[in-house]
C-alpha positions in Angstrom: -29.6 -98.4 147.3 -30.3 -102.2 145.6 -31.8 -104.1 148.3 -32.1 -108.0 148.3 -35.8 -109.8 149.0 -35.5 -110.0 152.6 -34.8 -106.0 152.7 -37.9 -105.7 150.5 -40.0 -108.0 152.8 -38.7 -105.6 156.0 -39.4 -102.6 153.8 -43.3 -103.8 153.0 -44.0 -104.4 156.5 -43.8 -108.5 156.2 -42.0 -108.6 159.7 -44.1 -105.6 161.6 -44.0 -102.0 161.9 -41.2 -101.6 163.9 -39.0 -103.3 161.8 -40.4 -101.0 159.0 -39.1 -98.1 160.6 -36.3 -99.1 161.2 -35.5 -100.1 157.9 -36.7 -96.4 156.5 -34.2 -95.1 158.9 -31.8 -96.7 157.8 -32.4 -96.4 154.1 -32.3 -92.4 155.2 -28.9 -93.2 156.6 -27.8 -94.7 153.8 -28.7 -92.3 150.8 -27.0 -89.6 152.8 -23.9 -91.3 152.8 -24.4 -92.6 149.6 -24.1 -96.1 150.7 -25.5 -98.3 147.6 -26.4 -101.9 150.1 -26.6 -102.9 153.8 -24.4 -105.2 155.0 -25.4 -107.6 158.1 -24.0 -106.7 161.4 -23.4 -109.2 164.1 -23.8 -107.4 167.3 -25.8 -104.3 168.6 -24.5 -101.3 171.0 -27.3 -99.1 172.1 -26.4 -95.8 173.4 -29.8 -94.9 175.7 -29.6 -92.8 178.1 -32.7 -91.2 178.9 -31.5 -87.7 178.9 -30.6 -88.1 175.4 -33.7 -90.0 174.3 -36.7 -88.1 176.1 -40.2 -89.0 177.2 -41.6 -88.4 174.0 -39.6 -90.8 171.9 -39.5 -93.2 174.7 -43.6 -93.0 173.9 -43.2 -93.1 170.4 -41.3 -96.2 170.6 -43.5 -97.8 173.2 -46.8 -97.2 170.7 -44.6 -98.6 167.6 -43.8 -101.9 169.6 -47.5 -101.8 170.7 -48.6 -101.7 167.1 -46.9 -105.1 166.3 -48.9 -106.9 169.4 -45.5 -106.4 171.4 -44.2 -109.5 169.5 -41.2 -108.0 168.1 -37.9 -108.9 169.0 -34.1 -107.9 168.5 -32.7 -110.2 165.6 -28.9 -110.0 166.2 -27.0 -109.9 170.2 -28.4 -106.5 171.5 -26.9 -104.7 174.7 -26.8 -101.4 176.3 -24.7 -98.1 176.8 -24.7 -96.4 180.5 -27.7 -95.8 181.8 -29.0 -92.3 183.0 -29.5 -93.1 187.2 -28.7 -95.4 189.8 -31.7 -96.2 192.1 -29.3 -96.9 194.9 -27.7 -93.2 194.6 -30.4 -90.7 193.8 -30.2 -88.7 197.2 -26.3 -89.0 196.7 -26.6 -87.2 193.4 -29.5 -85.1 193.6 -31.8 -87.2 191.3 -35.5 -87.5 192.1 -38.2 -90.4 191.1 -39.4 -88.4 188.2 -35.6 -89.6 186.7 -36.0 -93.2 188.1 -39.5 -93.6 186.4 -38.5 -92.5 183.4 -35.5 -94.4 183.2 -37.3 -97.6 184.2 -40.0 -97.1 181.3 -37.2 -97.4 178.8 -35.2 -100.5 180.4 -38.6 -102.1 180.1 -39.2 -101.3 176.8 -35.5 -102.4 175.8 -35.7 -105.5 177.9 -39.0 -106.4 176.8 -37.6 -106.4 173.0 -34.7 -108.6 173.8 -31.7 -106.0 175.0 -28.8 -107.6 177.2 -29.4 -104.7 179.9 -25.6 -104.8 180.3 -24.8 -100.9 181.1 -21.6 -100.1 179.8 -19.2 -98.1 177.8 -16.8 -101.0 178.5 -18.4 -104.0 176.7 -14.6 -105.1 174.8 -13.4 -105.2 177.9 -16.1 -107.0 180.9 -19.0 -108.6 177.6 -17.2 -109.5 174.9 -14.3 -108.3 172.9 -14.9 -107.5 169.1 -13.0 -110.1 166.8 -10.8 -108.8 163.0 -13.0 -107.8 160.5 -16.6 -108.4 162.5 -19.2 -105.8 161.1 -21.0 -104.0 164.2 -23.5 -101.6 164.9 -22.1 -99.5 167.4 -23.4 -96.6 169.5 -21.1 -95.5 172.7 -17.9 -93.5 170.7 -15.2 -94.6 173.3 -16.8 -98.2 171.8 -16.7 -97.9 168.3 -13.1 -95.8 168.4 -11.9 -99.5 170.9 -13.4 -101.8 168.1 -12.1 -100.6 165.1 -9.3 -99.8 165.9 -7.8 -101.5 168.5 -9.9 -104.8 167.6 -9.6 -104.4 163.8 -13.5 -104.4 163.7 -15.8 -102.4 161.8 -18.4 -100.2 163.1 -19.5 -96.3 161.8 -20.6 -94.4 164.6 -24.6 -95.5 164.9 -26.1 -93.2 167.4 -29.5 -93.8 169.2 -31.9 -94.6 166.5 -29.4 -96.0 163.8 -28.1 -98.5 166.5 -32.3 -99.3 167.6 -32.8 -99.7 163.8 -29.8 -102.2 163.2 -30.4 -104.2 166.4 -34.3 -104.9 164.5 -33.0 -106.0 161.2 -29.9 -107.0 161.5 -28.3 -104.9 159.2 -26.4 -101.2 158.2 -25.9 -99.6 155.5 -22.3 -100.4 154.2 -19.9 -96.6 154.0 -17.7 -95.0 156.1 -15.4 -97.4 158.4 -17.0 -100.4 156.8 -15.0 -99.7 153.6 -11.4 -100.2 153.3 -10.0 -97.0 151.5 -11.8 -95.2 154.6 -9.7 -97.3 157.3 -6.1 -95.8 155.7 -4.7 -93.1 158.1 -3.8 -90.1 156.2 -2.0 -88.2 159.3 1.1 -89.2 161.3 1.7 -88.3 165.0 5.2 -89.1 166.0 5.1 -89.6 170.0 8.3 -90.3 171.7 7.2 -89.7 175.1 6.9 -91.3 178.3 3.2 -91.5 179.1 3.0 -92.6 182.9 -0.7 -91.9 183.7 -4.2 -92.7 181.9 -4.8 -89.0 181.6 -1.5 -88.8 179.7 -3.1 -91.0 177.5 -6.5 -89.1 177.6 -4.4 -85.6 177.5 -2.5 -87.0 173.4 -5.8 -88.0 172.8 -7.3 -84.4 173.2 -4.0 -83.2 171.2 -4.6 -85.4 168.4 -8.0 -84.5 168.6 -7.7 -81.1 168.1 -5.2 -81.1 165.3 -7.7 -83.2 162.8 -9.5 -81.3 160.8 -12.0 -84.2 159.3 -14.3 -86.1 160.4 -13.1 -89.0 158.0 -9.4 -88.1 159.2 -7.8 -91.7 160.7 -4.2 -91.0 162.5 -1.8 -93.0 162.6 0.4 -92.9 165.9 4.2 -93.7 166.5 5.3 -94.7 170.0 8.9 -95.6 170.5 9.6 -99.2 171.0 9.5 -98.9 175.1 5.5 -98.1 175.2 3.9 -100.9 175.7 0.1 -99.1 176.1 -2.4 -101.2 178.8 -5.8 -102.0 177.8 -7.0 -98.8 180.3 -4.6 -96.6 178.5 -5.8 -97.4 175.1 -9.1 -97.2 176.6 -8.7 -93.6 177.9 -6.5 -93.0 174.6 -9.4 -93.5 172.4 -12.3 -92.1 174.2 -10.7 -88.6 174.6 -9.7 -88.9 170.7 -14.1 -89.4 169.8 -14.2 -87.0 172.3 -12.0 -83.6 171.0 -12.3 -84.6 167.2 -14.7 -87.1 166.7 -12.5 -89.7 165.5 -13.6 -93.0 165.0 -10.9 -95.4 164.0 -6.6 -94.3 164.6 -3.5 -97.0 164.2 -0.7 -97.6 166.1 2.3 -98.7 164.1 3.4 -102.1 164.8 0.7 -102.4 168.0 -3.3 -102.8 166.1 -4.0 -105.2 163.9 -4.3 -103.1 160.5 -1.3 -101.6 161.4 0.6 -104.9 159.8 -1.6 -104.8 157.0 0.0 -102.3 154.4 -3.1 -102.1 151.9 -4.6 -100.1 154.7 -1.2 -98.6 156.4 0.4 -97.4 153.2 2.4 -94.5 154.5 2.3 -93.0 151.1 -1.6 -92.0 152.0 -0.1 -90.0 155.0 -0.4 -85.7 154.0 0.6 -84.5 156.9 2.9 -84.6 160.0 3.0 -84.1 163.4 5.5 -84.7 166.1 4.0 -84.8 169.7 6.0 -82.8 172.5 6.0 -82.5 176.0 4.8 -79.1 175.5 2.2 -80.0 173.7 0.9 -82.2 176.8 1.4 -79.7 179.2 0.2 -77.5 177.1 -3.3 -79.6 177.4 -3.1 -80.1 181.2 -2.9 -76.0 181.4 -5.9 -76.0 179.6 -8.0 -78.0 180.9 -8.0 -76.7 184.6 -10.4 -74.8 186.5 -9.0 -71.1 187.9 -10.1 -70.0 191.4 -12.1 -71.8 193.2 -11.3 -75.1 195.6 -12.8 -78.7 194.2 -16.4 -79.6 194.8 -15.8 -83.1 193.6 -13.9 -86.0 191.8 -15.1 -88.3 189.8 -13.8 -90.8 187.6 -16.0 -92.3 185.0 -16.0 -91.8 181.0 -15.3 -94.1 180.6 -16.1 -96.9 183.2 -13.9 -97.9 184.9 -12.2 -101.9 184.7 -11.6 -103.7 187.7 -7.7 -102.6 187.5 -8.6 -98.8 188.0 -10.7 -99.7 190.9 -8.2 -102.1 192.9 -5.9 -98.9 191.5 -7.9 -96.0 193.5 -8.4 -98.1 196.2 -4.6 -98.4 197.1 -4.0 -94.9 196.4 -6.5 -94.1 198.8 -5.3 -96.1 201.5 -7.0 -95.6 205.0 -6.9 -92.1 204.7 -10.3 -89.8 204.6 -11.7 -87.5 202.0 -12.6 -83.7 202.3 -14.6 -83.8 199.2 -16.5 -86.8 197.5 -14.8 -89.3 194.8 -17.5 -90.7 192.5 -16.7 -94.0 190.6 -18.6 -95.2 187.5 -18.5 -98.9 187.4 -20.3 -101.5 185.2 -22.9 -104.1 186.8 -20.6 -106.8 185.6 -17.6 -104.9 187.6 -19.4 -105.3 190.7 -20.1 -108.8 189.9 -16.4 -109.5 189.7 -15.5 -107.7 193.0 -18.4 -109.2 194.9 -15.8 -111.7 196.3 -13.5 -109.3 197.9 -14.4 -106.3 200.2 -13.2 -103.5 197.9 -16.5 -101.9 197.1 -17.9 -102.4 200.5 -14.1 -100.3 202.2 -14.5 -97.3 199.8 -18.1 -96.8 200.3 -17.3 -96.7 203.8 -14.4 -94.2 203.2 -17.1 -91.6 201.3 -16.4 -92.9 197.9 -20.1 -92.7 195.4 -20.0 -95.9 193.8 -22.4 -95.3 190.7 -23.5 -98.7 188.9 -24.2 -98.6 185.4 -24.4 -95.1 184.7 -21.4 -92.8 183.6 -21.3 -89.3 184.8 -22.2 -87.2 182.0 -24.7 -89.3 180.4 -26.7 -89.3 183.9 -28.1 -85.2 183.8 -25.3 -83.8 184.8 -26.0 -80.5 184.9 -29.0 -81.4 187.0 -26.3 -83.0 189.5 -24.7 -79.7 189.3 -27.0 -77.7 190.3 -28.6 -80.0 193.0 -25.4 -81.2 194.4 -23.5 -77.8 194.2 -20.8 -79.3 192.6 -19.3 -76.8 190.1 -15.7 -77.5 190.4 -14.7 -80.6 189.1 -11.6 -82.8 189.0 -11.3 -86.2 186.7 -8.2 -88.6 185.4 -10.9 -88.7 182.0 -10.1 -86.2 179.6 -13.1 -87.3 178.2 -14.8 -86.2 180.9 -13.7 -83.0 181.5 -14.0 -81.9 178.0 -17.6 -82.8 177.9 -19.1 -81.2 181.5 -17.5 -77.9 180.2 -20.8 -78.0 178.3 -22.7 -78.5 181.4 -21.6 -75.1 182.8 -18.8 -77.3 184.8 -15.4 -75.9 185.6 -12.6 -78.7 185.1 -9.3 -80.1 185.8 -7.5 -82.7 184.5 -5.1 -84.6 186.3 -3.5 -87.7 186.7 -5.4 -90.7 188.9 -2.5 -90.0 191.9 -3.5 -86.4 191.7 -7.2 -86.4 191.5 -7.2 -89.0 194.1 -4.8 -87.0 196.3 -7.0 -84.0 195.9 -9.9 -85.3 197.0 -7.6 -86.6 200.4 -6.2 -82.7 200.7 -9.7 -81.1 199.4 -8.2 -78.9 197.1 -6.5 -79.0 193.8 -3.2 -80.3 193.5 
């Protein structure tokens, strides 16, 4: 990699030691991918949940911002993914104070080096949406898949450390979906269908998923001229897409932005075809649902849910009572907007487990699991439910009518 001087000053140390490392990182980062310079990002996404981190690197960064006199600071807007608990829940979801304590240590290490403690998956949609072109450095998947593709930003998945490392020097190495020739899709899904739900959305996103074979692969999806997608749906669309085949960037024809530029959608790039059926959809709600066995639980999160899907659930629910518990994983800045109306305040009152900055499987879920006795699981997220499988969870996917009307009957419908 050629570096310019004021890579070379980060490299030698001139800015602190925590900067240095970062930078090393990077450089790491970069030979891999054979990236040959860094290019500056504007904005940082830090995916930090404390599951994922650990004590010991928690400790390891807390000496390496001890070892610059605590005087070093983020250099470029900085905020955070999800945390991994809710102090006002524990008892509700079978965390302890070991959790909280750890989880505090970090947000005071991150705040303390000039994080936005913002706690979301959601950020394009309740902080600040992404603008055409803007080079980012982002960590959450369901965040970088929103940004780049329906945003037209730029952002290579930059987990944990490589997100830390740009948020301290302002920069990442430049391959992957910083590059045009990456960005062109080179497979074609032709959907006709009429997809009334999120988890429709989330369900073409786990088909599409599944049928890449690369982790470079970009698709390029066809609706017909009647689907009109929300920002929810393409929310739930993308996440489940990262989720099943770690795809980072897809197009829409005639919808996102590079979809109208035809020196990134030239369809003579596409190799293969696909045309999505209704059988194909079923196909993935069969699939992804739990046999035997009543519902423990239902919980929508992964992603965090706007303030549409939680006016939505709250009319679905109605003054009717649950059987089992709904948990809903909202962002701080969610709350914030609600705090006006009496929405929260009703379906906490109803049984609902409003969880505040966290999102279920980024807050040790198999802990809950085994604390809360909750092994049957129900979620509109096909995100979701393709992830807890992993956490010894039995799933079902089902639409946001469904899950919530399962929850009502206390079984699975």
């Amino acid at each position: 990699m050629k570096f310019k001087d004021n890579e070379k000053e980060i490299l030698e140390g001139k800015y602190g030691f925590f900067p240095q490392w970062a930078i090393k990182q990077q450089i790491k980062v970069g030979e891999f991918f054979d990236a040959d310079q860094f290019i500056q990002v504007s904005e940082c996404h830090l995916c930090a949940d404390t599951e994922s981190v650990g004590e010991q690197i928690i400790e390891e960064l807390e000496q390496l911002y001890i070892s610059d006199d605590k005087k070093t600071k983020v250099v470029i807007p900085s905020i955070t993914d999800p945390r991994g608990t809710d102090p006002k829940c524990l008892k509700k979801i079978g965390h302890d104070k070991h959790i909280l304590k750890i989880e505090n240590k970090l947000s005071s290490l991150l705040s303390s080096l000039g994080f936005s403690m913002t706690n979301t998956c959601i950020n394009y949609q309740v902080i600040s949406k992404p603008s055409f072109g803007q080079n980012l450095a982002y960590g959450d998947t369901g965040s970088v898949i929103f940004a780049n593709s329906i945003c037209g930003a730029r952002s290579n998945f930059e987990g944990g450390p490589a997100a830390l490392a740009a948020s301290l020097t302002g920069l990442v190495p430049k391959y992957g979906f910083h590059l045009d020739h990456t960005r062109q899709p080179n497979i074609l899904f032709d959907c006709e269908l009429d997809l009334k739900d999120l988890s429709d959305y989330g369900a073409l996103g786990a088909f599409i998923g599944r049928s890449v074979t690369g982790y470079w692969d970009v698709p390029l999806v066809k609706f017909s001229s009647k689907t009109k997608p929300t920002t929810d749906e393409l929310k739930h669309l993308g996440t489940a897409l990262a989720s099943y085949g770690s795809i980072a960037l897809f197009h829409i024809d005639e919808l996102t932005p590079e979809s109208f530029d035809k020196k990134i959608c030239n369809i003579n790039n596409i190799k293969s075809e696909f045309l999505v059926t209704k059988k194909n959809i079923n196909k993935i709600y069969e699939e992804e649902c739990f046999e035997g066995g009543e519902p423990d639980v239902v919980v929508f999160s992964a992603p965090q849910l706007s303030q549409n899907e939680v006016v939505n659930i709250h009319q679905l629910l109605g003054d009717r009572k649950l059987k089992i518990p709904i948990i809903i994983s909202i962002p701080p800045a969610i709350k914030i907007l609600l705090v006006n109306s009496n929405i929260l305040n009703d379906m906490e009152k109803k049984g609902i487990i409003i969880i505040e900055g966290g999102c279920f499987y980024q807050m040790y879920a198999n802990i809950i699991r085994k604390k809360m006795g909750w092994n049957n699981l129900i979620s509109n997220s096909a995100k979701l439910v393709n992830i807890l499988k992993g956490y010894g969870y039995k799933t079902s996917l089902r639409t946001t009518k469904q899950a919530v009307e399962s929850a009502i009957a206390g079984k699975l419908l």
